[in-house]
C-alpha positions as CSV (number, residue, x, y, z in Angstrom):
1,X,0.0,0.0,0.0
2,X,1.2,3.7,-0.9
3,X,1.8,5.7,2.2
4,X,-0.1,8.6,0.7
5,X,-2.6,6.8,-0.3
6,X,-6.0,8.7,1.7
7,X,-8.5,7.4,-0.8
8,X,-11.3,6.9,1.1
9,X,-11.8,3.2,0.4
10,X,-8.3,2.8,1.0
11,X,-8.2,3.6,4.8
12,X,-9.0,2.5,8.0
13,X,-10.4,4.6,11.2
14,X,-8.8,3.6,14.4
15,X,-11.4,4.8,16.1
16,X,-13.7,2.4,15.1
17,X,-11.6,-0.7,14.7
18,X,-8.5,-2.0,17.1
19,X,-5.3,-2.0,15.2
20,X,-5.5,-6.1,15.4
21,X,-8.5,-5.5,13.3
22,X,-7.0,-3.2,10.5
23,X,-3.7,-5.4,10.0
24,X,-5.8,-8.7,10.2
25,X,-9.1,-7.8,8.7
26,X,-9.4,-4.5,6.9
27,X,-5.8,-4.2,4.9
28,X,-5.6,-8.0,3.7
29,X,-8.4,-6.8,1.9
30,X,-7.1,-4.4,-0.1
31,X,-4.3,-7.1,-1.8
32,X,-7.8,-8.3,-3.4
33,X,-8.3,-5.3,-5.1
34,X,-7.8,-5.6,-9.1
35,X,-7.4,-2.3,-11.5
36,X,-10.2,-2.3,-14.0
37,X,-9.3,0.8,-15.8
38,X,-8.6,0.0,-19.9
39,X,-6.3,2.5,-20.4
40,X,-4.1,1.1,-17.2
41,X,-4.6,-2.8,-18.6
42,X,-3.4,-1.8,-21.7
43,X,-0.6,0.4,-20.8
44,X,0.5,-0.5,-17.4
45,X,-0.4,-3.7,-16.6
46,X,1.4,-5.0,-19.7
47,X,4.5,-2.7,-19.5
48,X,8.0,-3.8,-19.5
49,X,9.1,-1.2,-17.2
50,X,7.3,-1.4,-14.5
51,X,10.4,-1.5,-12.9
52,X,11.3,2.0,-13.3
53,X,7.8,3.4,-13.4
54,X,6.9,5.1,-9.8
55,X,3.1,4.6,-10.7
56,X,1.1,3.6,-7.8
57,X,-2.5,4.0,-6.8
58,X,-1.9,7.2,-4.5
59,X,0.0,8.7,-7.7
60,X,-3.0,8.3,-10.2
61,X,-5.5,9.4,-7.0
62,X,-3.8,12.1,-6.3
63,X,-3.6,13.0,-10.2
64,X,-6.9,11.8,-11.3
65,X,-9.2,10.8,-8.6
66,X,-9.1,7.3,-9.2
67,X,-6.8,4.4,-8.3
68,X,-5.8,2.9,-11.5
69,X,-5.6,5.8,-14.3
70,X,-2.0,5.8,-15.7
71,X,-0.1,9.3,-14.6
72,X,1.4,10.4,-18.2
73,X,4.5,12.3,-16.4
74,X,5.4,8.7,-14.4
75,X,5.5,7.2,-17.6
76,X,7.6,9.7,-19.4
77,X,9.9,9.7,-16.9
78,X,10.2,5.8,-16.9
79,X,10.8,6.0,-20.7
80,X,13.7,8.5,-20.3
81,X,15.8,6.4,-18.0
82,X,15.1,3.5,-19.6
83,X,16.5,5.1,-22.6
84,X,19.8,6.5,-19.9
């Protein structure tokens, strides 16, 4: 999970579960979750630098208000040191 990650769906309120329940019961959950986006299973998913690409769901939230929208500047980047 992405640190800055504060997508709604994506967190956990302390204040209503014990920390037992968040690691055991609310965050396993979120391994489950599958992009769905095209444009992300088209580019992304399939890409063979993934490696160097610092796209991550907080990324594309905080860029596009979803989890799973490629970030065009993440990509670029990933291209030019791929190419050194």
């Amino acid at each position: 999970m992405c640190l800055p990650l504060r997508h709604e769906d994506m967190v956990c309120d302390l204040q209503t579960h014990s920390l037992r329940e968040a690691l055991t019961e609310v965050f396993p959950g979120f391994r489950e979750m599958k992009a769905t986006n095209p444009e992300y299973l088209r580019r992304c998913a399939i890409c063979f630098l993934k490696g160097l690409c610092e796209q991550c769901p907080a990324k594309s939230w905080m860029e596009s208000g979803t989890l799973d929208t490629p970030v065009e500047y993440l990509c670029e980047v990933a291209h030019a040191q791929a190419r050194g």
